[in-house]
N, C-alpha and C positions, 0 to 999 in steps of 0.2 A: 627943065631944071636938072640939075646933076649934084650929085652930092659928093665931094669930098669925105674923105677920109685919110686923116693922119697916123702916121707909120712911128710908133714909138722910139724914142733914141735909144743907142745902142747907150746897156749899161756903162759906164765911166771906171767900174771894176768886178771882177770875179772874185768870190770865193772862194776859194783851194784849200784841204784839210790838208797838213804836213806831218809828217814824223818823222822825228830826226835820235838817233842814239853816238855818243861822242866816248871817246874815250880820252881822258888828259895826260898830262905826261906822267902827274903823279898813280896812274890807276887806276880814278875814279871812272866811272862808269855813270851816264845820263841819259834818259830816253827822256822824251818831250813832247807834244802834239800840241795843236791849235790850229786856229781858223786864221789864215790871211789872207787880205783884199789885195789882189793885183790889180797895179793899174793897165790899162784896155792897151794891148803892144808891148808888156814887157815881156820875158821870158823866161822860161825856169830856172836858167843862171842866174840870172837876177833874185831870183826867189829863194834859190839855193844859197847863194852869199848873204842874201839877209838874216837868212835865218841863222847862218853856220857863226853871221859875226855876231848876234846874241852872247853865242854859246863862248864867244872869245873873247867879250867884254868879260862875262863873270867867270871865265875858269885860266885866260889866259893862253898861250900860245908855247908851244904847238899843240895840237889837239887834233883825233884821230877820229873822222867820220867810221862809222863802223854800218850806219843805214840809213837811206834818207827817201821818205817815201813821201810825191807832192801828187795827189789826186782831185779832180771839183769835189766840191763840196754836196751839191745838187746832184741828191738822188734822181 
């Protein structure tokens, strides 16, 4: 008799802590962080522009990255 054993599926997204700091046109100054789910094959551009068009929905364009730091999340 043999026994099988199933190989768990690969997760469908990662974790990744972000932190992003923006400078606007008028000045202001934002730093930010949070936890985003990436899905399994995209890439830190990807990740980069989502988060950057957040910041450009509520402050508007143009807007000056000043820092952007995308790490896993899992210690």
């Amino acid at each position: 008799m043999t026994t099988q054993t199933e190989t768990p599926a690969a997760p469908s997204t990662t974790a990744w802590h972000w932190v992003m700091t923006v400078q606007t046109a008028n000045g202001l100054f934002n730093t930010r962080s949070a936890v985003l789910a990436v899905p399994a094959g995209s890439t830190r551009d990807k990740a980069f522009e989502y988060v950057l068009n957040q910041f450009k929905q509520e402050y508007g364009t143009p807007i000056t990255v000043l820092f952007f730091d995308l790490q896993p999340n899992q210690l």
